[in-house]
C-alpha positions in Angstrom: -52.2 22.3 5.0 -48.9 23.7 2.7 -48.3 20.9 0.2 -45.2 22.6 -1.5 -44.2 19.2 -2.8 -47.5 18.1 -4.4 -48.7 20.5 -7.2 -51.7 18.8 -7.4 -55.0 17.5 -6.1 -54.5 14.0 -4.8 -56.4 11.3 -6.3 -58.3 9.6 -2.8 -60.5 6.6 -3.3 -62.5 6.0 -0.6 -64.0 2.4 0.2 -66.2 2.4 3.3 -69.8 0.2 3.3 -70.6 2.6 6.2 -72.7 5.9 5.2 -72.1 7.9 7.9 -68.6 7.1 7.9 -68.7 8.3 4.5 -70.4 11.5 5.1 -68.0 12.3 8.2 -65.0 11.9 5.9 -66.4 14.3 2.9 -67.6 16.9 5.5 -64.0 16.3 6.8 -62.1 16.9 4.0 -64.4 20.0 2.8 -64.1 21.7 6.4 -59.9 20.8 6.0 -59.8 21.9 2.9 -57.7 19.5 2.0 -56.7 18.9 -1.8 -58.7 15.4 -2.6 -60.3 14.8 -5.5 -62.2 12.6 -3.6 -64.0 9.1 -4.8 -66.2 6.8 -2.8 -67.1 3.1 -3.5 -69.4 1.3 -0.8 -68.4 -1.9 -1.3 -64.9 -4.4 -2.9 -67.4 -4.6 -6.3 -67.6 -1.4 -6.2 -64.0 -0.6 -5.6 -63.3 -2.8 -8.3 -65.0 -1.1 -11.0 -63.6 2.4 -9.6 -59.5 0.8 -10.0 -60.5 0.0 -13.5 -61.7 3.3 -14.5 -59.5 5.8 -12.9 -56.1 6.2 -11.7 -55.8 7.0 -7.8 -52.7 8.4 -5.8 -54.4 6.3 -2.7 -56.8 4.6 -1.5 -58.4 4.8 2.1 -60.4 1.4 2.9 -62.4 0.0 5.7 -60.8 -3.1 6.9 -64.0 -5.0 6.8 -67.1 -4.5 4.0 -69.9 -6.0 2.9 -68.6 -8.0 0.4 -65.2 -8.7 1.4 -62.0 -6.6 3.4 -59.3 -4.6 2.5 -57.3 -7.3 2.2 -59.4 -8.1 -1.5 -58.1 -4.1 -2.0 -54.6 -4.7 -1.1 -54.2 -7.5 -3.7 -56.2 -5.6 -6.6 -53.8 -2.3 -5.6 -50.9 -3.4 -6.4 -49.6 -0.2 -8.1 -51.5 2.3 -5.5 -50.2 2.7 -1.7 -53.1 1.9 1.1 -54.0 3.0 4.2 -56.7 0.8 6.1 -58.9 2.1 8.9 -61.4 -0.3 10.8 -63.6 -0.1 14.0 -63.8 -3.4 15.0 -60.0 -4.9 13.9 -57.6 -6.5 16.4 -54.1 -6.3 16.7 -53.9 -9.4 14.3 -56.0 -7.8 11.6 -53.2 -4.8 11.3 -50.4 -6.8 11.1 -52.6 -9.1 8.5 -53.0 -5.8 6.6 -49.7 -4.7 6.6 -48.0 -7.8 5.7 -50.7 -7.7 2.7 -48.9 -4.4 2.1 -50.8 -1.4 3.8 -49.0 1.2 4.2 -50.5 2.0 7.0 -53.5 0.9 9.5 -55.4 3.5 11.4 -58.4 2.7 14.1 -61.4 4.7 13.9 -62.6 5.8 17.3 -65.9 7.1 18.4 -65.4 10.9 18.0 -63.7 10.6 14.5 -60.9 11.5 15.9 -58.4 9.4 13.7 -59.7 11.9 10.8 -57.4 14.4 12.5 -54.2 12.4 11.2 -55.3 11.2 8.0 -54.0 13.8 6.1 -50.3 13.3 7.4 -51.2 9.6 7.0 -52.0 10.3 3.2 -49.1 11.9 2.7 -46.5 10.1 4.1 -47.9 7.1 2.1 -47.8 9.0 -1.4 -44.2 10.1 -0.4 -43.1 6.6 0.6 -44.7 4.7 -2.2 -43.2 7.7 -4.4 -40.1 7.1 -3.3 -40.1 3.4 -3.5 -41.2 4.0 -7.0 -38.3 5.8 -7.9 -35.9 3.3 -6.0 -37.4 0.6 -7.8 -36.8 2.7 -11.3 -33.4 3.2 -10.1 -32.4 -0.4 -9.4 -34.1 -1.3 -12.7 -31.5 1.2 -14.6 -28.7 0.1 -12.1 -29.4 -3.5 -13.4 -29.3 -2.5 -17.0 -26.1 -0.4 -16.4 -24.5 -3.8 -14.6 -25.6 -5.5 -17.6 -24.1 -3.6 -20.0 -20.8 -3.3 -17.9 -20.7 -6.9 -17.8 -21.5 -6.7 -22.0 -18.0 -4.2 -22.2 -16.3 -6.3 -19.4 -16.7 -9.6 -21.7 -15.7 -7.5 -24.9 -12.7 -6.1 -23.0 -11.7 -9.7 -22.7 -12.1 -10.8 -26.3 -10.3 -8.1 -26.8 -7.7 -8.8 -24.9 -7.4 -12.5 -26.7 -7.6 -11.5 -30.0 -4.8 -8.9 -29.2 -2.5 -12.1 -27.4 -3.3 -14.1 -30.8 -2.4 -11.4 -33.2 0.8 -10.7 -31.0 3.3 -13.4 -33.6 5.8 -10.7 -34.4 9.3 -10.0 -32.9 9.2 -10.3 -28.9 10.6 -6.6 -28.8 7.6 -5.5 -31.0 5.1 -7.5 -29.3 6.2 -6.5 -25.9 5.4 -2.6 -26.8 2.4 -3.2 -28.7 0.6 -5.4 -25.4 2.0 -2.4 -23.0 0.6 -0.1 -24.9 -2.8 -2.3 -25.1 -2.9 -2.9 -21.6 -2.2 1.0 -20.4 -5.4 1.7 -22.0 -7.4 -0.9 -20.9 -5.9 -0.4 -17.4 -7.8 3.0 -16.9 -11.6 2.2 -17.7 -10.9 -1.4 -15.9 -10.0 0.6 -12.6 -13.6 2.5 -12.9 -15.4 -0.9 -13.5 -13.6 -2.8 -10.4 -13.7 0.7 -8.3 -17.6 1.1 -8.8 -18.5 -2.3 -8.7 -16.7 -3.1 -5.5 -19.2 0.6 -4.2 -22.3 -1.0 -4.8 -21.0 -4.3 -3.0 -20.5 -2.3 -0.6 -24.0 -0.9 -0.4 -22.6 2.6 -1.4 -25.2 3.0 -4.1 -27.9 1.3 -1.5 -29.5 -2.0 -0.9 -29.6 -4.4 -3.6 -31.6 -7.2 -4.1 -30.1 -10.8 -4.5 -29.4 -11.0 -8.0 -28.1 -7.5 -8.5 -25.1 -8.6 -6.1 -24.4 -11.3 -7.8 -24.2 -9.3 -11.5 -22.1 -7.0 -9.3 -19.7 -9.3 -7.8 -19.5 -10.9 -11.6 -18.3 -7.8 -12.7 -15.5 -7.4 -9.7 -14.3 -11.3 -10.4 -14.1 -10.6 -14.1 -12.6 -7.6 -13.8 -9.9 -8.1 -10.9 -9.1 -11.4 -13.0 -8.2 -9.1 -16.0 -6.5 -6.9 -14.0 -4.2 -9.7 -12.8 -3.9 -10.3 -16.5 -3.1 -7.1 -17.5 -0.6 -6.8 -14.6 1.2 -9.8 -15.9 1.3 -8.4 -19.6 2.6 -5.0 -18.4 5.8 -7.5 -16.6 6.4 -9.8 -19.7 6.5 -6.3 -21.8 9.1 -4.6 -19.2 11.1 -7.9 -19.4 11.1 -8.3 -23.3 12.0 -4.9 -23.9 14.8 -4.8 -21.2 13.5 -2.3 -18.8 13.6 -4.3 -16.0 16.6 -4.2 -13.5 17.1 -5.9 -10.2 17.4 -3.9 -6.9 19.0 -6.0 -4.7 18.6 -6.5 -0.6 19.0 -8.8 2.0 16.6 -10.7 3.6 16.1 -14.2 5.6 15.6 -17.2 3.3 13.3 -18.5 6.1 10.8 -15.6 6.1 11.1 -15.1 2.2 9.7 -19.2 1.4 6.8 -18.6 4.3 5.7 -15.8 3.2 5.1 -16.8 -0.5 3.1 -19.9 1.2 1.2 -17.5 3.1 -0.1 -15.5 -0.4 -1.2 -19.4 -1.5 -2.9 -20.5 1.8 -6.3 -19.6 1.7 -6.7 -20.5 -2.2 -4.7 -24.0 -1.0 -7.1 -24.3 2.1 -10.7 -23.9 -0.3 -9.1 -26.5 -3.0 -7.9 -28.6 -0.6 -4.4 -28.7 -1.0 -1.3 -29.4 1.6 1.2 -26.8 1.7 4.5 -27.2 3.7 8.0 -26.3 3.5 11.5 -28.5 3.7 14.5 -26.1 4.5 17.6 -27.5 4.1 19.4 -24.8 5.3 19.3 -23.5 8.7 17.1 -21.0 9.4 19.5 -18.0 10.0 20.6 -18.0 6.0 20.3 -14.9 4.3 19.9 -14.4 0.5 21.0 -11.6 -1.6 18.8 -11.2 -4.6 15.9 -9.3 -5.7 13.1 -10.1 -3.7 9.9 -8.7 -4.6 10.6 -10.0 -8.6 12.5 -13.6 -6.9 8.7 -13.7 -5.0 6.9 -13.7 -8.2 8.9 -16.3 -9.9 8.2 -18.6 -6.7 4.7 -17.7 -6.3 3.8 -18.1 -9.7 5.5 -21.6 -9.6 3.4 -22.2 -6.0 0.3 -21.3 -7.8 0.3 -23.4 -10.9 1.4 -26.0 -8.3 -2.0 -25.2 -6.2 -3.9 -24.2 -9.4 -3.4 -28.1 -10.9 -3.5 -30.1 -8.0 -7.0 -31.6 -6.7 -8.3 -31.6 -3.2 -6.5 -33.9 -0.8 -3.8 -33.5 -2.4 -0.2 -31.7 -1.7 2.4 -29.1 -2.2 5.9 -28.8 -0.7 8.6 -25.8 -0.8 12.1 -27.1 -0.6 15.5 -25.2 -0.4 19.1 -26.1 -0.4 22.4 -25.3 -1.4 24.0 -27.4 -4.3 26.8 -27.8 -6.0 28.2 -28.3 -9.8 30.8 -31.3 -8.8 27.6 -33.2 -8.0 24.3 -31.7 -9.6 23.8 -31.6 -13.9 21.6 -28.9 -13.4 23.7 -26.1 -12.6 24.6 -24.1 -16.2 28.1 -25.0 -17.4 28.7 -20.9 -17.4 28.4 -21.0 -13.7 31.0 -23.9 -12.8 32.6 -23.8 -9.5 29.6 -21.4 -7.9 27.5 -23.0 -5.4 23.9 -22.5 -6.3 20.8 -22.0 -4.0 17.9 -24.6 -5.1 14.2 -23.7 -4.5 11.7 -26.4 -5.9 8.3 -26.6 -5.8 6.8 -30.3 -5.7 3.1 -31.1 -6.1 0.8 -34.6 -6.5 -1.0 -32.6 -9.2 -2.2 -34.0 -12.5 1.1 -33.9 -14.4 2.3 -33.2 -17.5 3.4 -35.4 -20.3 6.7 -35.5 -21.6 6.4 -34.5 -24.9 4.7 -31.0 -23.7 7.6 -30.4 -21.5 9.3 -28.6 -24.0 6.4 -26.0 -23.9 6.7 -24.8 -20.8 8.3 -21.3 -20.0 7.3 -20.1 -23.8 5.4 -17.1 -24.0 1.6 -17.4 -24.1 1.9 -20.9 -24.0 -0.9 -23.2 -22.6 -0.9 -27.1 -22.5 -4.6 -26.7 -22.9 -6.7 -26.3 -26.1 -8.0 -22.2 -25.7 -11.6 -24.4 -26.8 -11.7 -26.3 -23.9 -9.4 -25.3 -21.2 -10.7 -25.7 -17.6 -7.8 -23.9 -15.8 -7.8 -20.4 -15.7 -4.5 -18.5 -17.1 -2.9 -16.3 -19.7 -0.1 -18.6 -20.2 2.8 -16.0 -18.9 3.1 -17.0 -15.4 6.0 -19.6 -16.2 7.4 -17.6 -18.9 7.4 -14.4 -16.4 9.5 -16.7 -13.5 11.8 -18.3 -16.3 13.2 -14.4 -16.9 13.1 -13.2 -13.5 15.6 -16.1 -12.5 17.5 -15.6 -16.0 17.8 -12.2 -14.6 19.1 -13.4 -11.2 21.9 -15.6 -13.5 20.4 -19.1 -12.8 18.2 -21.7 -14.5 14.8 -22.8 -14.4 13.2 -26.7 -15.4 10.2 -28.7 -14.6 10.4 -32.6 -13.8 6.8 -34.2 -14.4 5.4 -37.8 -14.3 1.9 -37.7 -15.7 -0.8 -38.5 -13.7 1.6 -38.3 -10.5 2.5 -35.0 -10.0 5.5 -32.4 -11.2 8.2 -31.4 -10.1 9.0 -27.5 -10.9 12.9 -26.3 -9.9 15.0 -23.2 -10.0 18.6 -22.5 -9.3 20.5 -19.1 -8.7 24.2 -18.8 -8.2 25.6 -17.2 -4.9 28.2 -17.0 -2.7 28.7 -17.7 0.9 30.2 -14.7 2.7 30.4 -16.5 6.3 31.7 -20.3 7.1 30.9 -20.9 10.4 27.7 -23.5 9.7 27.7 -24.7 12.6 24.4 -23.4 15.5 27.5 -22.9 18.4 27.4 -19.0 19.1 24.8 -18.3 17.2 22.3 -15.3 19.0 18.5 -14.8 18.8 17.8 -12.2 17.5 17.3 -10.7 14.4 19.6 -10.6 11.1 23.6 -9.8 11.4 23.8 -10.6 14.7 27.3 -11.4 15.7 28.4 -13.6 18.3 32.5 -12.9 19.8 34.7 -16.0 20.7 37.8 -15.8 22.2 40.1 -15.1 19.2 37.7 -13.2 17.0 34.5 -11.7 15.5 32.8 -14.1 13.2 29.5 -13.6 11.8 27.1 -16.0 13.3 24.7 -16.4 9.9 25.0 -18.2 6.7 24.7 -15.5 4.2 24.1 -16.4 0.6 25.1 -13.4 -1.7 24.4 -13.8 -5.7 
C-alpha cells in the first residue's frame, strides 16, 4: 500500500482477548506488508499498562474483553484515535462506541474479511485525528491572536482618550493634531473590523462558542471606534474650515422620515416611541445641505434615543416661524422666516446649571469615572456647526427628570405662495399645476 503521506511505521496497538483473532491480524499485516509496528494487549489491564508505556498513532480494540470493552479504551485514549471491531455488537453498541469517540466501528465477519479494509480504516483515522489536531492547534493560536487584537483594540482606545485629554490647545491646532491621529489609526482599525467580521463569518472556519463571542467583541469595539474616529475626522474638517455646504433640494417630508428610519431599530430594542409632527404640508421642499443637515438631526435623534428609557418617547417636529413672534430667531436674521426642527424626548433630563455645557467640544455631563452612556462628547458640538454653517441657531430646553427639549432653526425663504392643497398634483417634486390665468408652482419651497 503507497503511503506517500506517512514516512513512518504507524504505531498499532492492538487489544483483542481473542488469540486467534490475534494471530489472524499479525499473519494479516505480515502477508500485507503493511507498515505497523504492531503491539498486542489481551485484555483493558493490559491495554492500560501498554498506553502508559508507549506512544501509539492508533489503537484497534475488540468491542467486548475480558475485563471490560472498548468503551474503558475510548475514555483512557483520549489523545489516540480508535477504531473498534466486535463479533457479537448490535447496532446500539456502534453508535455507543462512537458517541464514546471511535473513530470508527468495523464488524468482524466469519472469513476475516473486515481485515481487508482495515488498512484504509487506519488511515483515514490517523488522517482525521491528524487533522483535527492541527485544527484544534489552529483555533488555540486563533484564540491567542483574538486575544491579543482585543489587548491592541483596548490600547487603541486609551489611546485615543489620552490624545482627546491632551487636546487643550487652540481649536485650529487641535483639529489638525486629532486628524492627523485619527488617519493613522483609521488604517490598522479597518484590518481589525475587516478580519474580524471574516471569521464571523466562518471564513476562517467553525468556531467554537466563545471564540465568536471574542470575535464579535473585537467588531463592537472596533466599529464603535470607528464611529469615533469618523466623528473626530468631522469636528477637525469643521474647526479648521474645510468644510463647505453643497446645496440640493429635497422633500422636507422624506428628509425627517428618513433620519427616523436610521434610529428605529436602536429605538425599537430600547423601547422608545418615535413619531413625527409636520407642521408643514407634506409637498415643502428645503434647500440646504442635506447629507451634513442629516447629521445634525440624527445626532440630536440619537442622544434623544440614547437617554431616554424603555416606554418611553421621542417626537420630530417641523414648522416655519417667524422673528415678530419667536425670541429664538438670531437678531442678525430679522425679518427671515426660519424653518424649526425640534427633537422632544421624556428622557432623563438635564439640569439647568449643565445647560451651558452643551454644544462645547468634548464635553460630557457625565464623570469619564463613571459614565454609563456611551459617547465621545462631539455629537452636539458637530450639529451646533453644521447648523452655524446653514446660518441658524441651535438650543436645548430641559426639565430634569422630565425630559428635554433639543431645537434648531435655519433661515430660508419661501419661493412659492400658493399654501393652499387646491391644484396641487401627485406626483413627485416641481410639479406644476395651470389655472386659468397662470402657471403657479403647486409646492411650498423653502430656500436658505
Amino acid at each position: 500500500m503507497e503511503r506517500s503521506d506517512m514516512k513512518t511505521n504507524i504505531r498499532v496497538l492492538l487489544v483483542e482477548d481473542d488469540s486467534i483473532d490475534q494471530t489472524a491480524f499479525k499473519r494479516f499485516v505480515a502477508g500485507q506488508r503493511l507498515p505497523y509496528d504492531l503491539s498486542v494487549a489481551g485484555s483493558v489491564a493490559e491495554a492500560t499498562a501498554a498506553l502508559g508505556a508507549a506512544k501509539f498513532d492508533i489503537i484497534i480494540a475488540d468491542f467486548s474483553l475480558g475485563d471490560g470493552t472498548a468503551l474503558d479504551i475510548l475514555a483512557q485514549a483520549k489523545d489516540t484515535p480508535v477504531v473498534v471491531v466486535t463479533g457479537t455488537g448490535t447496532e446500539a453498541t456502534a453508535v455507543n462506541a462512537l458517541k464514546a469517540g471511535a473513530y470508527d466501528y468495523l464488524i468482524k465477519d466469519h472469513d476475516r474479511y473486515y481485515l481487508n479494509i482495515l488498512p484504509i480504516t487506519v488511515e483515514n483515522a490517523i488522517r482525521r485525528f491528524k487533522a483535527e489536531e492541527a485544527s484544534k492547534r489552529f483555533y488555540a493560536e486563533l484564540e491567542t491572536k483574538v486575544k491579543e487584537r482585543t489587548r491592541e483594540l483596548a490600547g487603541a482606545n486609551r489611546l485615543l482618550q489620552e490624545a482627546l485629554v491632551m487636546a487643550e490647545a487652540g481649536l485650529r491646532a487641535r483639529g489638525a493634531f486629532l486628524a492627523n491621529i485619527s488617519h493613522e489609526l483609521t488604517t490598522p482599525l479597518n484590518s481589525v473590523i475587516g478580519f474580524s467580521q471574516l471569521l464571523l463569518d466562518g471564513l476562517g472556519g467553525p468556531m467554537n462558542e466563545q471564540q465568536k463571542n471574542y470575535a464579535a467583541s473585537i467588531l463592537q469595539g472596533g466599529n464603535r471606534l470607528h464611529e469615533t474616529l469618523k466623528e473626530i475626522v468631522q469636528f477637525a474638517g469643521l474647526e479648521s474650515g474645510e468644510m463647505k455646504l453643497h446645496t440640493d433640494r429635497f422633500l422636507l417630508k422624506d428628509f425627517l422620515k428618513s433620519s427616523l428610519l436610521a434610529l428605529n431599530e436602536k429605538a425599537a430594542v430600547q423601547g422608545v416611541a418615535l413619531s413625527l409632527e409636520l407642521g408643514l404640508p407634506p409637498e415643502t421642499e428645503l434647500e440646504a445641505d442635506r447629507a451634513k443637515l442629516q447629521q445634525a438631526l440624527f445626532n440630536l435623534l440619537d442622544n434623544a434615543v440614547k437617554f431616554t428609557p424603555a416606554g418611553g418617547s421621542v417626537r420630530v417636529s417641523a414648522r416655519l416661524i417667524r422673528n415678530e413672534d419667536e425670541k429664538t430667531i438670531p437678531h442678525s436674521a430679522c425679518g427671515i422666516p426660519h424653518l424649526e426642527i425640534s427633537v422632544t424626548d421624556t428622557g432623563i433630563g438635564i439640569k439647568e446649571e449643565d445647560i451651558p455645557r452643551l454644544f462645547q467640544p468634548f464635553q460630557q455631563l457625565e464623570s469619564p469615572y463613571t459614565k454609563k452612556y456611551k459617547g465621545t462628547g462631539l455629537g452636539l458640538m458637530l450639529a451646533r456647526k453644521i447648523v452655524e454653517l446653514h446660518g441658524g441657531r441651535i438650543w436645548a430646553e430641559s426639565e430634569f427628570g422630565k425630559g428635554s427639549r433639543f431645537v434648531f432653526a435655519i433661515p430660508v425663504e419661501r419661493t412659492a405662495a400658493k399654501e393652499d392643497a387646491e391644484g396641487l398634483g401627485d406626483e413627485g417634486a416641481l410639479r406644476k399645476g395651470e389655472t386659468d390665468h397662470d402657471h403657479v408652482q403647486t409646492r411650498n419651497s423653502l430656500r436658505r
